[in-house]
VEXBA-691613 format. One record per residue (C-alpha): x, y, z; residue number from 1. Coordinates in steps of 0.05 Angstrom, whole numbers, plus 32768, in hexadecimal, padded with zeros to 4 digits. Layout:
BEGIN
SEZA     x     y     z  seq
SEZA     X     Y     Z  NUM
...
END
This chain:
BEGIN
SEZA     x     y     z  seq
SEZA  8265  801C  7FF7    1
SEZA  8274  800F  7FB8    2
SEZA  8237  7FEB  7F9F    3
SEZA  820C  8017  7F6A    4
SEZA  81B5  800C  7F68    5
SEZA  817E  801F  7F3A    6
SEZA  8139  8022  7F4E    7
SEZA  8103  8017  7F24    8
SEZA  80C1  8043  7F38    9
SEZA  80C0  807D  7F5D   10
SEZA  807F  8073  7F86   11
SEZA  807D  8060  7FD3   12
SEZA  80AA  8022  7FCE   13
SEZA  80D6  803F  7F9F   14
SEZA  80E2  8089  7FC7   15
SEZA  80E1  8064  800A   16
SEZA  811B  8032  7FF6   17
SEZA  8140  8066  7FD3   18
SEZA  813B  8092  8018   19
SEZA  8150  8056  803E   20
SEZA  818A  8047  8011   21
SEZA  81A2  8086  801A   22
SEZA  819D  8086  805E   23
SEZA  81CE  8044  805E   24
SEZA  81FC  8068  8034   25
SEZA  81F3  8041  7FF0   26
SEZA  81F5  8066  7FB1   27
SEZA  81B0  8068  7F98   28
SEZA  8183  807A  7F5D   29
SEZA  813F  8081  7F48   30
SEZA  8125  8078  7F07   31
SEZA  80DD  8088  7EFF   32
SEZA  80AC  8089  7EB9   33
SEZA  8084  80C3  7EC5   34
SEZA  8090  8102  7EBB   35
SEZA  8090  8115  7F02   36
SEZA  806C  80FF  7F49   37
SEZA  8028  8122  7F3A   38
SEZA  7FEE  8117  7F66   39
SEZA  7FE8  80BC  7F53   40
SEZA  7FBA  80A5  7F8B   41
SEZA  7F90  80C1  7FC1   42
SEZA  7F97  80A2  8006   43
SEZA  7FB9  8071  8029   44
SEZA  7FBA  8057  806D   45
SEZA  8007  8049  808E   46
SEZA  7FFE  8016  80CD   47
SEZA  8037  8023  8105   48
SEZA  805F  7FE8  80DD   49
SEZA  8063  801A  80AA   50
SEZA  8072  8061  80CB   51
SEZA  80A2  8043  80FA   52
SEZA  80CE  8043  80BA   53
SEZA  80BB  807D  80A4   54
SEZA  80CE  809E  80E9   55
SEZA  810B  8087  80E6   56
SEZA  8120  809D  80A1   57
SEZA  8111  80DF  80B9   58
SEZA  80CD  80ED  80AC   59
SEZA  80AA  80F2  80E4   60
SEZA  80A4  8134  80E6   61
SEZA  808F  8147  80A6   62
SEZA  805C  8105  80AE   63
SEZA  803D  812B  80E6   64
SEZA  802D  8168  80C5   65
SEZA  8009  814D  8091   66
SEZA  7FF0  8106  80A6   67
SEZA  7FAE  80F9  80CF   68
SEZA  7FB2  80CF  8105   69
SEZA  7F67  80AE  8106   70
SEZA  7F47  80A3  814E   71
SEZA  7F2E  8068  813C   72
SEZA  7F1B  802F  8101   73
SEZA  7ED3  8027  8107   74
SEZA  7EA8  7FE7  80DD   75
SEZA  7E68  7FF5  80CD   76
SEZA  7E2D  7FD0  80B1   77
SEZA  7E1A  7FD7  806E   78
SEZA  7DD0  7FE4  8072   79
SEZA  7DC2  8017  80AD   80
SEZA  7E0C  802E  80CB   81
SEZA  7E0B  8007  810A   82
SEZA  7E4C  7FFC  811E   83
SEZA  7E6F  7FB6  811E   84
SEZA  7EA4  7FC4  8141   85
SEZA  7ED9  7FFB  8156   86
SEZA  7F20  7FF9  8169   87
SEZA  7F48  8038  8187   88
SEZA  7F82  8051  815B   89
SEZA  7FB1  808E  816A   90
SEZA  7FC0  808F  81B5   91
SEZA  7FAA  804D  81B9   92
SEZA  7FDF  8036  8178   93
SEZA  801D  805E  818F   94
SEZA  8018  8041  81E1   95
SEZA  8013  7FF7  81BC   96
SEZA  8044  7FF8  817C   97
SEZA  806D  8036  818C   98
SEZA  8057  8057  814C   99
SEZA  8017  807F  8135  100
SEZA  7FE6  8064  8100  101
SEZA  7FDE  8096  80CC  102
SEZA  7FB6  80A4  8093  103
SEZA  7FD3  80D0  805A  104
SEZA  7FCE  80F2  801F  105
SEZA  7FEC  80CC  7FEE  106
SEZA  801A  8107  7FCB  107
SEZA  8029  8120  800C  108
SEZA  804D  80E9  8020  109
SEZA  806A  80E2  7FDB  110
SEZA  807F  812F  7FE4  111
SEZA  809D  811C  8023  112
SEZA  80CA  80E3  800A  113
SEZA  80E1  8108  7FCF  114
SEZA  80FB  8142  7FF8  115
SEZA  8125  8112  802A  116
SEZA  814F  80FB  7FF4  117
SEZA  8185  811E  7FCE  118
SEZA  8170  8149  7F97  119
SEZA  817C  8125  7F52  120
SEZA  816A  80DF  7F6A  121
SEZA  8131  80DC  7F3F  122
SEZA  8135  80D8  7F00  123
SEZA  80F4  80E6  7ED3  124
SEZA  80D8  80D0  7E9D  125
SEZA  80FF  8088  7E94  126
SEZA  80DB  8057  7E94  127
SEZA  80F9  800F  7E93  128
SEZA  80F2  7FDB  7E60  129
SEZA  811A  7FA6  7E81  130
SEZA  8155  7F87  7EA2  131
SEZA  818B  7F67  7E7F  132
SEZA  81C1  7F3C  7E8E  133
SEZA  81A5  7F48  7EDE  134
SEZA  81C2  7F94  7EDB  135
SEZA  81BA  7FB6  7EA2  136
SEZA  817C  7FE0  7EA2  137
SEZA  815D  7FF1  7E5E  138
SEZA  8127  8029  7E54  139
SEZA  80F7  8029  7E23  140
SEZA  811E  8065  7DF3  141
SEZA  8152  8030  7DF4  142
SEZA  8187  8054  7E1C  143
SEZA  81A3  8024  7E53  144
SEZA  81C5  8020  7EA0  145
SEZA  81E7  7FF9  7EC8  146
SEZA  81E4  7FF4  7F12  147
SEZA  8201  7FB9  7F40  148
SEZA  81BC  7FB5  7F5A  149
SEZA  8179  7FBF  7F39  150
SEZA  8139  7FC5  7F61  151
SEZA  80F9  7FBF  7F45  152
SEZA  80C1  7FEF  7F69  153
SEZA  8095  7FF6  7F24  154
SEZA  8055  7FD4  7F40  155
SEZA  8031  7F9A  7F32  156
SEZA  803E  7F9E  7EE5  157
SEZA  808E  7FA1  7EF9  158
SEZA  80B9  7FA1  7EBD  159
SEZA  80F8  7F90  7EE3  160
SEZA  80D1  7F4F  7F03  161
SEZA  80C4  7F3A  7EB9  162
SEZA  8109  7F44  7EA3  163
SEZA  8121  7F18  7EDC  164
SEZA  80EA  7EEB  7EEF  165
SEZA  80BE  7EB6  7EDA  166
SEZA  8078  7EDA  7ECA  167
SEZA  8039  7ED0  7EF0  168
SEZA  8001  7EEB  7EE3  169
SEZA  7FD9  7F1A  7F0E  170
SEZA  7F9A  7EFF  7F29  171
SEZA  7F5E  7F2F  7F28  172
SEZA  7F31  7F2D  7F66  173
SEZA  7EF2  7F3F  7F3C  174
SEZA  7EE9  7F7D  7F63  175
SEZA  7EFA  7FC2  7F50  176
SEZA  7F06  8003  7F7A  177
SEZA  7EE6  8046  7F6E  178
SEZA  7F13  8085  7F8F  179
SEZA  7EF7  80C5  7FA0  180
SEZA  7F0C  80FF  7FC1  181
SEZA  7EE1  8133  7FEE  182
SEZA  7EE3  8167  8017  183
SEZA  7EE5  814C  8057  184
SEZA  7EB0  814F  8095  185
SEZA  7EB8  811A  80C1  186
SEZA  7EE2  8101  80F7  187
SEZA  7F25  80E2  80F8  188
SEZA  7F05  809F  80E9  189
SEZA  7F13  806C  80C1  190
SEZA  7ED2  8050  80AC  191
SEZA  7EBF  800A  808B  192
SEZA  7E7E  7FF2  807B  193
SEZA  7E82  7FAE  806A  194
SEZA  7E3C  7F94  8037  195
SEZA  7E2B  7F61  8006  196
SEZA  7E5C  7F61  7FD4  197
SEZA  7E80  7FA1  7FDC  198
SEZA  7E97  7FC7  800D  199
SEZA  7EAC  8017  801E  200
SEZA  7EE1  8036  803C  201
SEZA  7EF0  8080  8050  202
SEZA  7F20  80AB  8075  203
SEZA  7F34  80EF  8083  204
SEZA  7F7E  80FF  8061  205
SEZA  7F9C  8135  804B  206
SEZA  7FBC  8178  807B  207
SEZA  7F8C  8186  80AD  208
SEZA  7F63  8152  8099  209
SEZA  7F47  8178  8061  210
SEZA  7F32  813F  8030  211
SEZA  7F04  80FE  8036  212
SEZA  7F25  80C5  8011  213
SEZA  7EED  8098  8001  214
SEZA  7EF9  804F  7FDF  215
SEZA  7EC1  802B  7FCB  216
SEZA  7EC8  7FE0  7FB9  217
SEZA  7E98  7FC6  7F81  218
SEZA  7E93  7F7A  7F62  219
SEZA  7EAC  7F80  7F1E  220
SEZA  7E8A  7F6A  7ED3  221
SEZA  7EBF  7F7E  7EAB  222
SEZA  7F14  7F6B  7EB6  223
SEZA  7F2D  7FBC  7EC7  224
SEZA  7F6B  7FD2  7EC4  225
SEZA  7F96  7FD2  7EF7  226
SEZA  7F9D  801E  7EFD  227
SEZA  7F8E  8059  7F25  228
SEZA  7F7F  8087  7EFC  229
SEZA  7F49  805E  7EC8  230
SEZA  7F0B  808D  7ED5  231
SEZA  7ED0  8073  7EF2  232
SEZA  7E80  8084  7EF0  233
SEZA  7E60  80AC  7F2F  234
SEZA  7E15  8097  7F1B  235
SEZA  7E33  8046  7F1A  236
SEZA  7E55  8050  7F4F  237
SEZA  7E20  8063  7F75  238
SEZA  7DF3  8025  7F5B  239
SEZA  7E25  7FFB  7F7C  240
SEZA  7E0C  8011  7FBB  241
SEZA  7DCB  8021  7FAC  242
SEZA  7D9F  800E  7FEA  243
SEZA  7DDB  8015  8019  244
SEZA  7DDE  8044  8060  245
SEZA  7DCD  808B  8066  246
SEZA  7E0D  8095  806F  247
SEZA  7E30  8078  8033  248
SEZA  7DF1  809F  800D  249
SEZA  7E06  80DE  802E  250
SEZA  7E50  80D1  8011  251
SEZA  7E41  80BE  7FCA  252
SEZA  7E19  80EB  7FBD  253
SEZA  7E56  8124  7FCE  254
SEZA  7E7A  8102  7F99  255
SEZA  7E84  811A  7F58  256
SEZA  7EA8  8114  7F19  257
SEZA  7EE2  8102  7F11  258
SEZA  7EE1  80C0  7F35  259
SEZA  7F16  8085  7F28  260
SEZA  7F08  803A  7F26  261
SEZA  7F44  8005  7F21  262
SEZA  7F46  7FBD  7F25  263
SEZA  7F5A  7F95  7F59  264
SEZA  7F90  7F64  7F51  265
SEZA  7FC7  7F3F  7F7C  266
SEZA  7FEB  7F07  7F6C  267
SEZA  8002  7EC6  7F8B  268
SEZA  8030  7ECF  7FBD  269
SEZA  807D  7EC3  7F95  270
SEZA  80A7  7E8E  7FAB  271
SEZA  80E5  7EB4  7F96  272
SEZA  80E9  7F01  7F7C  273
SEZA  8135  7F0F  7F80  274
SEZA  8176  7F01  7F55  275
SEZA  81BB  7EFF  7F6C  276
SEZA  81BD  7F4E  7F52  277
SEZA  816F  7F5F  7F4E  278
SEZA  8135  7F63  7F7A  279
SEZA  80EE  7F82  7F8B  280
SEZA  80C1  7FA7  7FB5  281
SEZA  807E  7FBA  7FC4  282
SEZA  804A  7F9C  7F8E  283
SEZA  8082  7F89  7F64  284
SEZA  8086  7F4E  7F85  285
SEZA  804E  7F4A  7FB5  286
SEZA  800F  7F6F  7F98  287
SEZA  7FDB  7F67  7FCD  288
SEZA  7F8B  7F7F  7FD4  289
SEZA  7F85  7FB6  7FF2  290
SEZA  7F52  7F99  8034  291
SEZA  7F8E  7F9D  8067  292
SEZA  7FAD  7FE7  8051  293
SEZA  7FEC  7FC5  804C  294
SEZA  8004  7FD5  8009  295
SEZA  802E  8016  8018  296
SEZA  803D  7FF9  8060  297
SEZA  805E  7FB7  803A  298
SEZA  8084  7FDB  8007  299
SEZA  809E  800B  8040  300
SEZA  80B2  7FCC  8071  301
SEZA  80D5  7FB0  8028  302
SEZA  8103  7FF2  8029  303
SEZA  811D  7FED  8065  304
SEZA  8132  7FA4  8066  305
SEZA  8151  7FAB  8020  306
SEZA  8179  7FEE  8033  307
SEZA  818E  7FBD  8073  308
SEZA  81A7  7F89  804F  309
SEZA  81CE  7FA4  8020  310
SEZA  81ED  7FD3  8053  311
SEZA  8207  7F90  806D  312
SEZA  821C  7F68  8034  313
SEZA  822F  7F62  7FF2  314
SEZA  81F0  7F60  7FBC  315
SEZA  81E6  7F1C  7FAF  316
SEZA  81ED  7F05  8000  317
SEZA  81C2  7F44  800A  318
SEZA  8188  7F38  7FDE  319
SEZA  8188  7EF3  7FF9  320
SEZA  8179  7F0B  8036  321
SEZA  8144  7F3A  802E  322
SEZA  8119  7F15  800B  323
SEZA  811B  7ED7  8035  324
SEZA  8107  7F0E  8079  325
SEZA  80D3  7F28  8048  326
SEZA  80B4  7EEF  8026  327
SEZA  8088  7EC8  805C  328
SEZA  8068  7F0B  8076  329
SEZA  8050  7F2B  803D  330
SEZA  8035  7EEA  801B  331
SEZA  800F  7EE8  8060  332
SEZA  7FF3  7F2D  805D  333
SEZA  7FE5  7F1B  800C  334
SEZA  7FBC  7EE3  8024  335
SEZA  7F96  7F01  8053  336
SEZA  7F8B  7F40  8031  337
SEZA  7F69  7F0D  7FF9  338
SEZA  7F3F  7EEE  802C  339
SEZA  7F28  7F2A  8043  340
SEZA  7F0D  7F35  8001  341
SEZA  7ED8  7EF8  8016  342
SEZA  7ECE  7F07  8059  343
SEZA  7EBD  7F5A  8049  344
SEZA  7E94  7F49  8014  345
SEZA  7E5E  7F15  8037  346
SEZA  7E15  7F13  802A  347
SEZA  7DE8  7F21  8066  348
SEZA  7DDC  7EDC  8083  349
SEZA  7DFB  7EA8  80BB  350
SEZA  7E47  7EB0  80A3  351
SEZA  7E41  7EF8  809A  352
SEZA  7E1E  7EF3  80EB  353
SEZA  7E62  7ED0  8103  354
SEZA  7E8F  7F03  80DF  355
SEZA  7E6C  7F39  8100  356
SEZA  7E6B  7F13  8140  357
SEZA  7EC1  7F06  8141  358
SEZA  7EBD  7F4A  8126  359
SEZA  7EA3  7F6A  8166  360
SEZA  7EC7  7F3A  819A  361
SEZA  7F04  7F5A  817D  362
SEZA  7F17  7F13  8157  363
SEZA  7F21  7F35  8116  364
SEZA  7F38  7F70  8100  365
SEZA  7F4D  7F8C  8140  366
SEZA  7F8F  7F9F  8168  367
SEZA  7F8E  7F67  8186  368
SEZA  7F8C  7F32  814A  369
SEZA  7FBE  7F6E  8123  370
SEZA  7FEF  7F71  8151  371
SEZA  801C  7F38  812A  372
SEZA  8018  7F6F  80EC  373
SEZA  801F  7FB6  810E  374
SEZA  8048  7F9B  813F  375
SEZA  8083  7F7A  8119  376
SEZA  80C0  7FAC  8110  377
SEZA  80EF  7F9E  80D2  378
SEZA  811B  7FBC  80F0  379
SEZA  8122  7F92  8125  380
SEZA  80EF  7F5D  8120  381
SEZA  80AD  7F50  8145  382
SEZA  80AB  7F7A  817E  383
SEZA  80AF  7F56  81C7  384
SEZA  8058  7F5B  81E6  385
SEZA  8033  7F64  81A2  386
END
């Protein structure tokens, strides 16, 4: 069609809008700083919001031959395992939303992206220094490119937001996140148990379910990077939690070096995060905690209403377009995924007693009161009955 785009960042948002640009026929590449995927991450969960998209992209079937599709999300207390509350998934998410909820591997979805677009998309190893005069895309040796379109996907520290944007700072949660990876034993759960101050997550991921990714959620007395690969301690890791469930003892004490810790960070929710010939996705322009697993599902919704728009009209009228259907609805899920960081985090004690209460009548956290997030469909808008 004529029109020629650069992304920035080949990660989820990046491969997923490349994939969907090519799919809408738009000349497309991706220009990525490391020196190739590599194994960045560990898990992530992908609500049917999310692998909706993916499906149709194409990947459905490669999604189901390495994806688990969990039976159910199960909260649990911190102290002694009882549960809180627990809501079907699989059968129970595909009759509701038309779509499964999966959780993956991260490089295996990664690995699945990459090999749905044309070879020589990605281009290693360039990593971008900024954005001038709105199309010209400078890399840090100094070479430079020019594209009709430019499309930042290069996370929360986004070089082409900089370049084009006024700057705001991130905003650090004062939490950080330990990742760990195990052999897994368990059943196609996903398991929170929700305590004073922190809070841990695990699920099964991984071909066959082979691996346990475990994220455990720890107040902060230092200002971490935000990374995922700044290495971590097992034996403070395990203080955190020191005193928690048999359970939660039983899975620390299967960890072992190496273990990563990263800090958490979002920012405000941007009034604005396009240009008449640039734009962004994922945390590049709406970094969010991680207490709703909504990141990768965001950044994948993002895709598929930028490849949309600009299938339709010209760049400017295009990027117009997709950020006003994208702005209210991530800034929602930003917001709540912040105030989740309160409400996960409560000390035992009468607010803590209601959350636990709304938590088992299905008022929170629940298909029910998620149905306005899985539910919606970019690519058509909310779905009629959710």
């Amino acid at each position: 069609m004529g029109v020629r785009i650069i992304v920035a960042g080949g990660g989820i948002g990046g491969l997923t809008t490349a994939l969907a640009l090519v799919r809408a026929g738009l000349d497309v590449r991706v220009v990525e700083r490391a020196a190739g995927f590599g194994e960045i991450g560990a898990g992530v969960q992908l609500g049917p919001n999310a692998t909706r998209v993916l499906d149709s992209l194409g990947l459905g079937e490669a999604l189901r031959d390495t994806a688990v599709e969990p039976v159910a999300t199960r909260f649990l207390r911190w102290a002694d395992d009882s549960v809180l509350t627990e809501w079907p998934l699989a059968g129970q998410v595909r009759a509701r939303f038309g779509a499964p909820y999966y959780t993956l591997y991260r490089p295996d979805l990664i690995a699945a992206l990459a090999a749905a677009i044309p070879a020589g998309t990605v281009s290693f190893g360039r990593q971008v220094a900024a954005v001038e005069d709105g199309r010209t895309v400078r890399f840090a040796d100094g070479a430079t490119e020019t594209a009709d379109v430019v499309v930042g996907a290069d996370g929360i520290h986004s070089a082409v937001r900089t370049s084009t944007l006024p700057e705001t700072a991130p905003r650090f949660s004062g939490m950080c996140a330990y990742r760990a990876l195990l052999p897994n034993d368990t059943e196609p759960v996903v398991r929170i148990w929700l305590g004073p101050g922190r809070h841990l997550v695990a699920y099964p991921v991984g071909r066959g379910a082979r691996l346990l990714n475990v994220v455990c959620v720890a107040p902060a007395d230092d200002w971490p990077d935000e990374s995922w690969t700044a290495p971590g301690d097992v034996t403070r890791l395990r203080e955190h939690f020191d005193g928690w469930s048999p359970e939660v003892r039983k899975i620390l004490d299967r960890v072992t070096e190496p273990v990563y810790r990263w800090g958490l960070h979002d920012r405000e929710p941007l009034p604005r995060w396009s240009t008449p010939t640039t734009t962004l996705v994922g945390d590049a322009c709406h970094p969010m905690l991680p207490f709703l697993a909504q990141g990768g599902a965001q950044a994948i919704e993002d895709a598929a209403v930028l490849a949309a728009s600009l299938a339709t009209a010209g760049p400017a009228e295009a990027l117009q377009r997709y950020e006003a259907r994208r702005l209210d609805r991530t800034a929602r899920i930003q917001r709540q995924s912040w105030g989740n960081n309160v409400s996960y985090h409560l000390p035992d004690g009468p607010e803590q007693a209601r959350r636990d209460e709304a938590l088992a009548g299905g008022a929170i956290m629940s298909l029910d009161a998620l149905s306005w997030l899985f539910g919606h469909d970019v690519r058509v808008g909310d779905r009629p009955g959710v």
